[in-house]
N, C-alpha and C positions, 0 to 999 in steps of 0.2 A: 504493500500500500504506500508507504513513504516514496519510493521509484514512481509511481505514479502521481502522486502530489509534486514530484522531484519535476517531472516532465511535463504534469501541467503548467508548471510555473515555468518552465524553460518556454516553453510555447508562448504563454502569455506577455511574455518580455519580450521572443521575437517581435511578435504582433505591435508589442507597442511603441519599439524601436523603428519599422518600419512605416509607421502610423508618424512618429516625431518628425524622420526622416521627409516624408512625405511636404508635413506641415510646413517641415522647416525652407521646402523647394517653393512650394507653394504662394509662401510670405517673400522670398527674394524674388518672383515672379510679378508679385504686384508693383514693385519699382516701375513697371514698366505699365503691366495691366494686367484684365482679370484673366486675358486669353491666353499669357505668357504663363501664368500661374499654372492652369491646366494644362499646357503644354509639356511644361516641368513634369508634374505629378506624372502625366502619363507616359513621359521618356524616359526622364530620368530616373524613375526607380522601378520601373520593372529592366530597365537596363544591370546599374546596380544589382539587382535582385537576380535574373540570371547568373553573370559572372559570380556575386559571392554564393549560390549555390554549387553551383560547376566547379567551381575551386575547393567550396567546402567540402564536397560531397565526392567529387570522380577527383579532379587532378592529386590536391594534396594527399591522401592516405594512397593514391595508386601508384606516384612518380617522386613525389617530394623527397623522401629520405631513399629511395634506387634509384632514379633517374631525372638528376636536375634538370638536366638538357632536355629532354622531353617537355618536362615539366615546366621550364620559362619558355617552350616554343610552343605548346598549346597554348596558354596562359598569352604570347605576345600576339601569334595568330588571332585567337578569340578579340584581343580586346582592341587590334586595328580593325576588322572588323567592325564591330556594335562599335567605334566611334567614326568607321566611314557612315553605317548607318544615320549616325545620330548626324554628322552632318549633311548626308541626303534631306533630314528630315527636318535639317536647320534649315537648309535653302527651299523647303517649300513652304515651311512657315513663313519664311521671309516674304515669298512672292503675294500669299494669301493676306499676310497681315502688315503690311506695309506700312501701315500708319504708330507701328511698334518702333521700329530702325528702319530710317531710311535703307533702302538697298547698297545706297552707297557707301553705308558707315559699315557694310557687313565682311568680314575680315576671316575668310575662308580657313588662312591658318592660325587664325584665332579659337575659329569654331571649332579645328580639329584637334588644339591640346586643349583645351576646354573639357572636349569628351574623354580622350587622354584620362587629362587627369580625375574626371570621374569613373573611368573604367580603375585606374591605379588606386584609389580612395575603395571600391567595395572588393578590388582584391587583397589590398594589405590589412582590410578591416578582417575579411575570411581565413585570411593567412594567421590574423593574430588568435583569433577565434582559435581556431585546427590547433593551435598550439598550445590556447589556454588548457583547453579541454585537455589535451595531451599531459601535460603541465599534472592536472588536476588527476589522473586516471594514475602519473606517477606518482602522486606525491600520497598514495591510496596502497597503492605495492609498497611504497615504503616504508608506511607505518606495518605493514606485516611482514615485510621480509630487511628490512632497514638497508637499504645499498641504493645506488646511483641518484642518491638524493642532489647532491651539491653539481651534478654533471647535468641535471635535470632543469634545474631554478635558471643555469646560467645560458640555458639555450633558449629558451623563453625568454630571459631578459635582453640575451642577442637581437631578437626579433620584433620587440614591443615599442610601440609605437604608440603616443595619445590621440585615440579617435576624433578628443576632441580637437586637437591642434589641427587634425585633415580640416575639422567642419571650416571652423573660421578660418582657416587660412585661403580654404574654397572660396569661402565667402566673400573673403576680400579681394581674391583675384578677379571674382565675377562682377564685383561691384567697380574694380579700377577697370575693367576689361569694355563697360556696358560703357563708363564715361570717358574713356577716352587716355585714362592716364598713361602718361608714355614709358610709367616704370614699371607695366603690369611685364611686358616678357620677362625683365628682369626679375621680379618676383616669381614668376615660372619658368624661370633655369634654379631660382635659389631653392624653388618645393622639389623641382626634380632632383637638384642637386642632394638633397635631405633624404629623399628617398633611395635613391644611389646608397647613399652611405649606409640605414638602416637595411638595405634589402642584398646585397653585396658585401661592403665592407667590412659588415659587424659577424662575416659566419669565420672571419678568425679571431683566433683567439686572444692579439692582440695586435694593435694598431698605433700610428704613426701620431702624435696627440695634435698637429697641426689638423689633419681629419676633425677629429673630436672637438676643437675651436671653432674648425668653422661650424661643424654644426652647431653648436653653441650660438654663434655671433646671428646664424642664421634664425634660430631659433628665438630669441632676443627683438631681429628686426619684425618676426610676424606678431610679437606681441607687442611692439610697440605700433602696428597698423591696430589695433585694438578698437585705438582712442585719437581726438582730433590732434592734443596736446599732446607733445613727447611726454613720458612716464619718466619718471626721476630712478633710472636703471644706469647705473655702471659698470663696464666691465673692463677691467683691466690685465692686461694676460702683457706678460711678460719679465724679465729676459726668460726664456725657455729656447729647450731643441727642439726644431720642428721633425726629427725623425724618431722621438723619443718614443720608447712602446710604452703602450698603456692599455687596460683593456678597456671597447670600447662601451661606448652609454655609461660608465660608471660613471661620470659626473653629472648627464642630462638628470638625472634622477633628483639632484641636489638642486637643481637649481627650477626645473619643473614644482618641487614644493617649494621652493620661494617664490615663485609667480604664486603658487595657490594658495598657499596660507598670507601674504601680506594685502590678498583682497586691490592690487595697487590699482587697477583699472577705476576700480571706486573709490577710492583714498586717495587724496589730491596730495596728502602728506606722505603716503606711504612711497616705499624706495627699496630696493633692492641692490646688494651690492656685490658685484661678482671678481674676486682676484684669485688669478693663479701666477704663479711663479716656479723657478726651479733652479738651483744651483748645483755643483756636482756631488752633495749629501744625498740631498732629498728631494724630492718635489712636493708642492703647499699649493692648496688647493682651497678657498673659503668662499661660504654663501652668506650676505646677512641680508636680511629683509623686518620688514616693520610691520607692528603687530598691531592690527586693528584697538580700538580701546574696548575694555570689557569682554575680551574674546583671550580666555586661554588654551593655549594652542600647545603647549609642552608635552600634553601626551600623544594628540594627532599626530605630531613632527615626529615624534620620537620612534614610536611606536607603528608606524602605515607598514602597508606590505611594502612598499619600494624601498623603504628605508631597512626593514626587515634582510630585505634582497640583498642590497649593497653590501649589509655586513655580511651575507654568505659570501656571496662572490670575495670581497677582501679578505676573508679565512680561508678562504680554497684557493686564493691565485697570489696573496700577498699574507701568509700566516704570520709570520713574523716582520714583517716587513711594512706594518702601518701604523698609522693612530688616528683615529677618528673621534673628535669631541664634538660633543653639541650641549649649547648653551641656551638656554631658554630662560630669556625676561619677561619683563611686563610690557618692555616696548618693543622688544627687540628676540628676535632668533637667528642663533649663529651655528653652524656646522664649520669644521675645519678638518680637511685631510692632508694626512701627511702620509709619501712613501718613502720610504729608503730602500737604498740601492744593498 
């Protein structure tokens, strides 16, 4: 019975995720009009919705862990495809509803990384999915046979990506893309760029920390599209080696909860402050960010599963070889890493 209450509740989360999904195409649609809106819903997420099944469901458990190759050439097949589609379907929209974008403003290779990047958006969502599940079915043999737990956590964290960072980062390219902004490609080479690095570079097992910067710096610029006003964020990275290994995502984690715990989009006060460094000892690594008033946050921070993660991973790849503090105020929360050589 519990299996069953288990799976009704997985169903009903699908549903409501695809339901959010929907809405949330729906409301960037009206920017324009109400005809744009339905266009959305009816493209864009039975598109989505195809690909993350086909990925959920045939590609990953069939070619994922035997046959990469296969497995990124269906996967890049399918999803030139459904976004030639979706451009056939852009340019008849176009012709039909004219008084949405002029014809003239219609920007062919705009419309095709556009789909792009929504076919990329519900494969890396089903990719993370297949793994959580994965993730969760090991971490179940472990508590009964106790083994490949620590090998298990850090393949998952390889691959994990914030949903929410795809939404709005979407959001914002479609909103620079609809008015005109001349840094929207540039904004999508930086998502492509992001995705490169989490979909490729992150399946070794340690990486070059120039990579992990930029995604950093990159990661940084789409939260400061957020908001009209720059966000009081600093990052300040250096002297460091750019060929220095490090494993990768081990600091996105730190700095993802300091975007989330200092609330800063909505705190005109709040700030976050990012330094690394490195000299021939050690390398120093710190997050501080500012703490909403009346909101204690010292055990969320402390305690999340990411935070949880990080310390596996730095016991299994740096045992002796780290220190990690986190400090917790009233105003203020600070993490600091340190590795030694």
């Amino acid at each position: 019975m519990p299996v069953k209450i288990n799976n009704w509740s997985n169903l009903l989360r699908s549903y409501a995720i695809w339901l959010t999904l929907g809405l949330f195409y729906f409301v960037l649609g009206m920017q324009l009009s109400l005809t744009r809106s339905l266009f959305n819903i009816v493209l864009f997420v039975p598109m989505q919705y195809l690909i993350y099944n086909l990925n959920l469901q045939k590609f990953m458990p069939r070619f994922y862990e035997t046959d990469k190759l296969k497995f990124r050439l269906y996967n890049a097949i399918l999803m030139l495809f459904m976004a030639s589609f979706g451009v056939l379907a852009e340019i008849l929209y176009q012709h039909i509803f004219t008084e949405d974008i002029p014809p003239s403003n219609f920007n062919l290779m705009g419309a095709f990384i556009l789909y792009i990047i929504l076919c990329l958006m519900a494969f890396w969502v089903s990719m993370t999915r297949y793994l959580v599940a994965k993730e969760e079915k090991t971490n179940f043999e472990i508590e009964t046979l106790k083994r490949d737990k620590a090998e298990s956590e850090l393949k998952f964290l390889k691959t994990q990506i914030n949903p929410h960072f795809l939404f709005n980062a979407l959001n914002n390219i479609y909103s620079m893309a609809y008015t005109g902004d001349k840094s929207a490609p540039e904004k999508i080479t930086m998502l492509s760029d992001m995705l490169r690095y989490v979909l490729y570079d992150c399946e070794s097992e340690f990486i070059s920390l120039y990579k992990e910067i930029d995604y950093i710096s990159s990661f940084i610029e789409f939260q400061q599209l957020k908001t009209e006003n720059r966000q009081n964020i600093t990052f300040n990275a250096g002297p460091y080696d750019d060929n220095y290994q490090i494993a990768p995502m081990l600091l996105v984690t730190f700095v993802e909860n300091g975007f989330k715990h200092s609330k800063i989009e909505k705190n005109k006060q709040g700030f976050v402050t990012i330094h690394l460094s490195q000299t021939d000892e050690k390398f120093y690594f710190s997050v501080e960010n500012s703490v909403p008033d009346n909101i204690s946050q010292s055990k969320s921070v402390s305690r999340g599963i990411g935070i949880d993660n990080v310390r596996n991973r730095l016991n299994l790849l740096y045992p002796t070889k780290h220190k990690l503090s986190i400090i917790s105020k009233a105003n203020f929360h600070k993490i600091e890493l340190e590795l030694y050589k």
